[in-house]
C-alpha positions as CSV (number, residue, x, y, z in Angstrom):
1,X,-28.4,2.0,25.9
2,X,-28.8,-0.1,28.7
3,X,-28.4,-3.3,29.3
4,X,-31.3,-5.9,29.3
5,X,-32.2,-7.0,33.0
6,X,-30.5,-4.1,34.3
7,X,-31.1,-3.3,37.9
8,X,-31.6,0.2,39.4
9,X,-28.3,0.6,40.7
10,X,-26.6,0.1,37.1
11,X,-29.4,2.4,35.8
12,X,-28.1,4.9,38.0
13,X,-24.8,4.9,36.6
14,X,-23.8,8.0,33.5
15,X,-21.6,7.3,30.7
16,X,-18.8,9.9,30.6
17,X,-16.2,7.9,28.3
18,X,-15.8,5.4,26.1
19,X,-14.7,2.7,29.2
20,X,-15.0,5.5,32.5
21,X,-18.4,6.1,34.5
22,X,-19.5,7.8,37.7
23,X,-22.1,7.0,40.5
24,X,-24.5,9.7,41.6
25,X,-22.5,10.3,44.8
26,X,-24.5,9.1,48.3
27,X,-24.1,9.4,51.8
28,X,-22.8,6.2,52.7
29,X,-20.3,6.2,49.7
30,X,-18.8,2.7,50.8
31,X,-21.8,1.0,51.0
32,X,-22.7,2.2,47.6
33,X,-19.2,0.8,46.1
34,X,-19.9,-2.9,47.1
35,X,-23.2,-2.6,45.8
36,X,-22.0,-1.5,42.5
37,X,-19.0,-4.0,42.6
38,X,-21.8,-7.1,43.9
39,X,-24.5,-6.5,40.5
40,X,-21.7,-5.2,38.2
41,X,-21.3,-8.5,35.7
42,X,-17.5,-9.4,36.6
43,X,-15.4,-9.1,33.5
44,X,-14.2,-11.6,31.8
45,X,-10.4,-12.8,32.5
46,X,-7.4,-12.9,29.7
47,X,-7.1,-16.6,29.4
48,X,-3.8,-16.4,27.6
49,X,-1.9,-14.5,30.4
50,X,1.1,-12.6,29.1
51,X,1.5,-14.6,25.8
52,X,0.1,-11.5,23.7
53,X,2.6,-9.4,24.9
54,X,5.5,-11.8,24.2
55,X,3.9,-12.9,20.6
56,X,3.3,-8.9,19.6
57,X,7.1,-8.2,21.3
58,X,8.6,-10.7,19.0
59,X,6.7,-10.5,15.9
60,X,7.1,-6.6,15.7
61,X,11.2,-7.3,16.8
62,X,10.8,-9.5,13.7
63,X,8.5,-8.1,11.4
64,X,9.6,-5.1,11.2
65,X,13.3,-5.1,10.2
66,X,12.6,-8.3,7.7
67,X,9.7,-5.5,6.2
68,X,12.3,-2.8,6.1
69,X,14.8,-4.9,4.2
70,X,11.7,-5.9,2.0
71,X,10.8,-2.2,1.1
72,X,14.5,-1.5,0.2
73,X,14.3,-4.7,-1.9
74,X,11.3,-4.5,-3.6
75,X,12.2,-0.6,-4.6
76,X,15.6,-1.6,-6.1
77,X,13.6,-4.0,-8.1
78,X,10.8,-2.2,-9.1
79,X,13.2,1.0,-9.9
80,X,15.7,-2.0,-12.3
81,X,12.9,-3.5,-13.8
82,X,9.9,-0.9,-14.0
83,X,7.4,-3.5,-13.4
84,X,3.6,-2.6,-12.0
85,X,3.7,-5.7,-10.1
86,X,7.1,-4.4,-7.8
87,X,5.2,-1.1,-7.0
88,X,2.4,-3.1,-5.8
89,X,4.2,-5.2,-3.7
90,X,6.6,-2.2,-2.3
91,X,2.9,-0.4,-1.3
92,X,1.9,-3.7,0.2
93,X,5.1,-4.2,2.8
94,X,5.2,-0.4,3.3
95,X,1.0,-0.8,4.7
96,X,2.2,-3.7,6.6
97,X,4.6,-1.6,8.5
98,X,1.7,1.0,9.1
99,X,0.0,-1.9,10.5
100,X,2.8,-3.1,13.1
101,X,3.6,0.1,13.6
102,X,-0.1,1.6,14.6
103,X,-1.9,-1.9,15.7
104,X,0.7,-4.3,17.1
105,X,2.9,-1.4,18.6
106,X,0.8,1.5,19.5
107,X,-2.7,-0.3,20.2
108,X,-1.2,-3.9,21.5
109,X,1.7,-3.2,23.4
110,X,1.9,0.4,24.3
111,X,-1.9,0.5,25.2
112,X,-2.5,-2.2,26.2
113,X,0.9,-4.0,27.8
114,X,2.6,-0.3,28.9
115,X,0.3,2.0,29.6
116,X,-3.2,-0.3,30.0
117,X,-5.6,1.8,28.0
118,X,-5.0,4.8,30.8
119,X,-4.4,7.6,27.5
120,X,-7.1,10.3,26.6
121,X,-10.1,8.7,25.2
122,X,-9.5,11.2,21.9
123,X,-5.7,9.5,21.7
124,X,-7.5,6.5,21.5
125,X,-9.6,7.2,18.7
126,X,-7.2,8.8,16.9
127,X,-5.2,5.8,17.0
128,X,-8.0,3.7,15.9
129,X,-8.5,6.2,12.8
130,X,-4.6,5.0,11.8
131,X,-5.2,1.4,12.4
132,X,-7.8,1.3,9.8
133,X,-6.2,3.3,7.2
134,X,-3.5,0.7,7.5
135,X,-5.7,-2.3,7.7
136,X,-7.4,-0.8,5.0
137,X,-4.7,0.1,2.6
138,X,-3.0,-3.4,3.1
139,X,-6.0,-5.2,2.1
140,X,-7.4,-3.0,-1.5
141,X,-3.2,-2.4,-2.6
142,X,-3.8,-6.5,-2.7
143,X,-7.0,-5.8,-4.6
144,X,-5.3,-4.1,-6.8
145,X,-2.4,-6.1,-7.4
146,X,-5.4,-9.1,-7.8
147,X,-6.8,-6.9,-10.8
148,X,-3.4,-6.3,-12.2
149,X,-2.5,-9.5,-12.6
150,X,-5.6,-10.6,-14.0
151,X,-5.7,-8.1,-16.8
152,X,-1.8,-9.2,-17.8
153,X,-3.1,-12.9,-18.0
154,X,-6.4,-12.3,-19.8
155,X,-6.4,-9.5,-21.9
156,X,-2.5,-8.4,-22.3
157,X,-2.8,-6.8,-24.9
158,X,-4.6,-3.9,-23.2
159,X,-2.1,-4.5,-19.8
160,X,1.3,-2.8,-21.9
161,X,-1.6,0.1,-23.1
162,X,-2.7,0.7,-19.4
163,X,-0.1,-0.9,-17.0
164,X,3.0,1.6,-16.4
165,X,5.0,2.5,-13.3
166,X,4.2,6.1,-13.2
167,X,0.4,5.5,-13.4
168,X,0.4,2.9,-10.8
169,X,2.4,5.0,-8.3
170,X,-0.8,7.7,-8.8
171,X,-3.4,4.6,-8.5
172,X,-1.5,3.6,-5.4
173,X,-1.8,7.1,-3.5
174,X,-5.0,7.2,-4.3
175,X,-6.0,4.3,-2.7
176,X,-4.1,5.3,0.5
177,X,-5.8,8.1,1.1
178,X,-8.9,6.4,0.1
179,X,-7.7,4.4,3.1
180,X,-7.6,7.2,4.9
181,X,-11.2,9.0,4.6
182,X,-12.9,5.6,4.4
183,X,-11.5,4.9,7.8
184,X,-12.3,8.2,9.5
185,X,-16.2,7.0,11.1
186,X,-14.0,4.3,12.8
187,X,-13.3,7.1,15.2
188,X,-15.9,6.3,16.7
189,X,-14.9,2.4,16.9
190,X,-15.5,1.1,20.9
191,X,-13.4,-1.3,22.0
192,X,-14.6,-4.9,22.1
193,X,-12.8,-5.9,25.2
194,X,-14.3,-2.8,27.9
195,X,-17.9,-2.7,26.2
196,X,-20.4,-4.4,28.4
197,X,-23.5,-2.8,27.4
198,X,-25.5,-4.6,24.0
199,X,-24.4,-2.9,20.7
200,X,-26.2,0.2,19.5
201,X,-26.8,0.6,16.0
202,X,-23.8,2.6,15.2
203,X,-21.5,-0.4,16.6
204,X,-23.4,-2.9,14.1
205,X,-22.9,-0.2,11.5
206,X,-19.5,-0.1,11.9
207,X,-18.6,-3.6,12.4
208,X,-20.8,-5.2,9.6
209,X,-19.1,-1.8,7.4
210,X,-15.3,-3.6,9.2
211,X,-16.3,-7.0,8.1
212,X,-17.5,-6.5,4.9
213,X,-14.7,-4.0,3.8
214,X,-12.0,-5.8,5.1
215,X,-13.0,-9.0,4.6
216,X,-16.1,-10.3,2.6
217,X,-15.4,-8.0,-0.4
218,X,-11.7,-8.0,-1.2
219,X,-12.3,-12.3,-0.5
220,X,-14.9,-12.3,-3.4
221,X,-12.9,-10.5,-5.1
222,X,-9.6,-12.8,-4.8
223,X,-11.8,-15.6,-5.5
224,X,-13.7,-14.8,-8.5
225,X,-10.0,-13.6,-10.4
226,X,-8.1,-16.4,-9.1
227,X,-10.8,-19.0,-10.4
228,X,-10.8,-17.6,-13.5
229,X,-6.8,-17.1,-13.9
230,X,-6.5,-21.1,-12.7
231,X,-9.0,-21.9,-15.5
232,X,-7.3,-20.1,-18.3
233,X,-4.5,-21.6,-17.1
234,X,-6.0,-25.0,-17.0
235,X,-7.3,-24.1,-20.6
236,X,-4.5,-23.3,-22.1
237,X,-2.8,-26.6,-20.9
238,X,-6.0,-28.8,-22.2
239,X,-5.9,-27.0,-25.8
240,X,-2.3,-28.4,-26.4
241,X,-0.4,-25.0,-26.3
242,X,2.0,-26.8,-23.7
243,X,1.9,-26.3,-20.7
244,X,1.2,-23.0,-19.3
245,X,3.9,-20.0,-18.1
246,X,3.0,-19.5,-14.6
247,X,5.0,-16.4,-13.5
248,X,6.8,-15.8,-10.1
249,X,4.0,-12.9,-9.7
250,X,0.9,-14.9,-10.2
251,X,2.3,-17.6,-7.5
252,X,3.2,-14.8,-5.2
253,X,-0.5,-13.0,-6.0
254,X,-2.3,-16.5,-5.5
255,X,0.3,-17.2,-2.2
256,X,-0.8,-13.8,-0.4
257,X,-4.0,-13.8,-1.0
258,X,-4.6,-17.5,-0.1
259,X,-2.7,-16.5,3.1
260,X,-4.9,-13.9,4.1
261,X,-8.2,-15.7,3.5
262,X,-6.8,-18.0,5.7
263,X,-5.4,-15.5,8.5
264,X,-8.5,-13.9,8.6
265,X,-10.8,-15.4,8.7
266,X,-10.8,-16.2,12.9
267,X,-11.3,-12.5,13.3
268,X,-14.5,-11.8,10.8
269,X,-16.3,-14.7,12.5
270,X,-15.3,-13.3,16.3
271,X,-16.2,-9.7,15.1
272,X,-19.8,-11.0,14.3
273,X,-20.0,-13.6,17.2
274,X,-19.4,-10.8,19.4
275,X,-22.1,-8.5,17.9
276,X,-24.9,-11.0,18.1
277,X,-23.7,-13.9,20.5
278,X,-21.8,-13.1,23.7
279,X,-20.0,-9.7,25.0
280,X,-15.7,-10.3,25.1
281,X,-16.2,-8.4,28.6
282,X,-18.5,-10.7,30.1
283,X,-17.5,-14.4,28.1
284,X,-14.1,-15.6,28.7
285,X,-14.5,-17.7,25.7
286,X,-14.9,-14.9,23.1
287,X,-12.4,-13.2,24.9
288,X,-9.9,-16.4,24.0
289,X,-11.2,-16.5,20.6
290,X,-10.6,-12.8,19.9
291,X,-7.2,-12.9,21.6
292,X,-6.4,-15.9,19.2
293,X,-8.0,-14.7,16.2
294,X,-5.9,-10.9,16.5
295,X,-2.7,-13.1,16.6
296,X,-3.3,-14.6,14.0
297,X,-4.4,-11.8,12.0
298,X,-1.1,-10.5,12.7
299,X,1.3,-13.2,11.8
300,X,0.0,-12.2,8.1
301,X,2.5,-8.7,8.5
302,X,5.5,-11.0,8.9
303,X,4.8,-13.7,6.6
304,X,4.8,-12.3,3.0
305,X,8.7,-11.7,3.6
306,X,9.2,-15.7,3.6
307,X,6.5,-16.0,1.0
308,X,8.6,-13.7,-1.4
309,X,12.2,-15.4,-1.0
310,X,10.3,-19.1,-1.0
311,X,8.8,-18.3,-4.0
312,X,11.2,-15.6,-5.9
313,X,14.7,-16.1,-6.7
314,X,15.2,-12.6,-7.9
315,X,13.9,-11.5,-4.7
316,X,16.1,-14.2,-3.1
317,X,19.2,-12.3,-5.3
318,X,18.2,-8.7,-4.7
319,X,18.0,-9.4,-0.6
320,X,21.5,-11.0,-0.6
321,X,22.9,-7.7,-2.6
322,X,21.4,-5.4,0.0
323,X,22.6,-7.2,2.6
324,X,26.3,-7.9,1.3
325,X,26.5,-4.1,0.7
326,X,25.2,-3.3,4.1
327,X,27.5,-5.5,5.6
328,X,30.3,-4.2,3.5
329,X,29.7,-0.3,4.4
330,X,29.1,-1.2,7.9
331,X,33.0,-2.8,7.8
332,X,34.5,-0.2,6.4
333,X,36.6,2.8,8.9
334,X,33.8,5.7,8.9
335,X,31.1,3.7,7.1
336,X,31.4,6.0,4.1
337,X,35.1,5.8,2.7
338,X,35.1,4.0,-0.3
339,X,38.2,2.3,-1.1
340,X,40.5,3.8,-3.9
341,X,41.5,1.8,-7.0
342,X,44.9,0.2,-6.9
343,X,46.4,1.1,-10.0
344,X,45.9,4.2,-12.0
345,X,43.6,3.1,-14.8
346,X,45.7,2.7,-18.1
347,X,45.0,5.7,-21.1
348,X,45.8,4.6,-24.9
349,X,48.5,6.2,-26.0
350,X,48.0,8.3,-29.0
351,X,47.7,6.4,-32.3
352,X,46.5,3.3,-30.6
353,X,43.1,1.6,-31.2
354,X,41.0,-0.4,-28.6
């Protein structure tokens, strides 16, 4: 598709990539060039320098070993305690590290900072396949942990019937490779900050399909479950039962998901301000807002760790053990001696009773 008020010269010019084109080649080649580079709409400039690079640096530097020490945390609990809500949150931190790991690593800094989008267009798209199914994935394991907690407040009963470790490890696979197929047609996702030319109907496809999944539908969702868990609460308290049990789960489930509304938010608006209001290329103002609305998208990879030892003591507990027995391996000659016992354990003589 071309773009409106496009002059002969840019007609002239043939896609052959997703940001690469070529000139039908004249005799006065130089002459030609300037042309181009005169009536080509200059692109817009990254008003926020190098500060990406440093934020995505030190929030993957961060992010990822506090998320590491979460999964080996959340695991030990979940294995100790055989709670649903553990396995949930262990799926959540381990799609957050799919997300630094494929967006702020690979797409941020290695595309973008290291190698500057010069990789094989099909390397590009590939990567953008992975940085959906981990956006994805993130987003519906919250869903689900939404639901769960919703059916253990309102109808518990049915929760100890339906609510077991072993079928929410299958619910949870399932959903990640939901993740996965659901994100495949964002292969052929363009990127916002190279495309000049007005979006085609497979771009609004796929960004209304980005919004809405990503966004819109797991927000109506938090919403609607959260209103009606602070209600029953609020119920409960006005019929004179006392007042109501809030558990450590429900804050951390009404925490994350008023987190990510929040985080969020920025980007769905940009996404659609850039589909019908101004190009990123050509508008140095979208291009600020997109910049700013990606970080802060991201800062919501790092923050559930803080979230979970503000809120948890047992978490708070379970991080110091894993730590004290790190730091006690890592202090011992060949990091896998174990110490032996000092005495010779005492055996009752026969006759005796304990």
């Amino acid at each position: 598709m071309e773009p409106r008020g496009a002059s002969p010269l840019a007609a002239t010019q043939e896609r052959v990539g997703p940001w690469q084109k070529v000139m039908v080649p004249v005799p006065n080649s130089t002459v030609w060039a300037s042309e181009a580079a005169r009536l080509e709409p200059e692109q817009s400039p990254c008003m926020v320098g190098i500060l990406p690079i440093v934020y995505y640096s030190v929030l993957l530097g961060l992010g990822l070993p506090v998320n590491i020490l979460t999964v080996v945390a959340l695991f030990r609990l979940a294995t100790r305690t055989k709670k649903s809500s553990y396995w949930y949150l262990l799926a959540l931190t381990t799609s957050d590290i799919l997300t630094q790991v494929f967006i702020i690593f690979v797409g941020f800094i290695l595309q973008t900072a290291i190698l500057a989008r010069a990789v094989p267009s099909a390397f590009i798209h590939t990567v953008n396949v992975l940085e959906f199914t981990a956006n994805h994935a993130s987003i519906w394991v919250t869903v689900l942990m939404t639901m769960d907690r919703y059916v253990a407040l309102c109808h518990p009963l049915r929760y100890r019937a339906i609510s077991y470790p072993q079928r929410t490890r299958k619910i949870i696979m399932a959903i990640f490779a939901v993740a996965l197929a659901t994100s495949i047609p964002f292969y052929w996702w363009l990127d916002a900050w190279r495309d000049a030319d007005p979006p085609t109907a497979l771009d609004k496809v796929l960004k209304w399909v980005h919004c809405t999944t990503i966004y819109f539908l797991p927000c109506t969702i938090f919403l609607a479950t959260n209103s009606i868990i602070i209600c029953r609460l609020k119920r409960q308290r006005c019929s004179g039962a006392g007042r109501p049990h809030l558990s450590k789960t429900t804050v951390l489930l009404l925490a994350v998901t008023t987190v990510f509304i929040v985080l969020w938010a920025p980007r769905t608006v940009v996404m659609i301000c850039h589909l019908y209001v101004a190009s990123v290329k050509r508008d140095w103002r979208m291009h600020l807002a997109l910049d700013i609305a990606n970080m802060m998208a991201m800062l919501n990879t790092t923050f559930n760790f803080f979230l979970y030892c503000f809120v948890s003591q047992t978490f708070r507990q379970t991080v110091g053990e894993v730590l004290r027995t790190h730091l006690w391996h890592s202090t011992q000659p060949g990091s896998i001696r174990f110490p032996a016992p000092a005495l010779k354990p005492l055996e009752p003589q026969a006759g005796t009773t304990l």
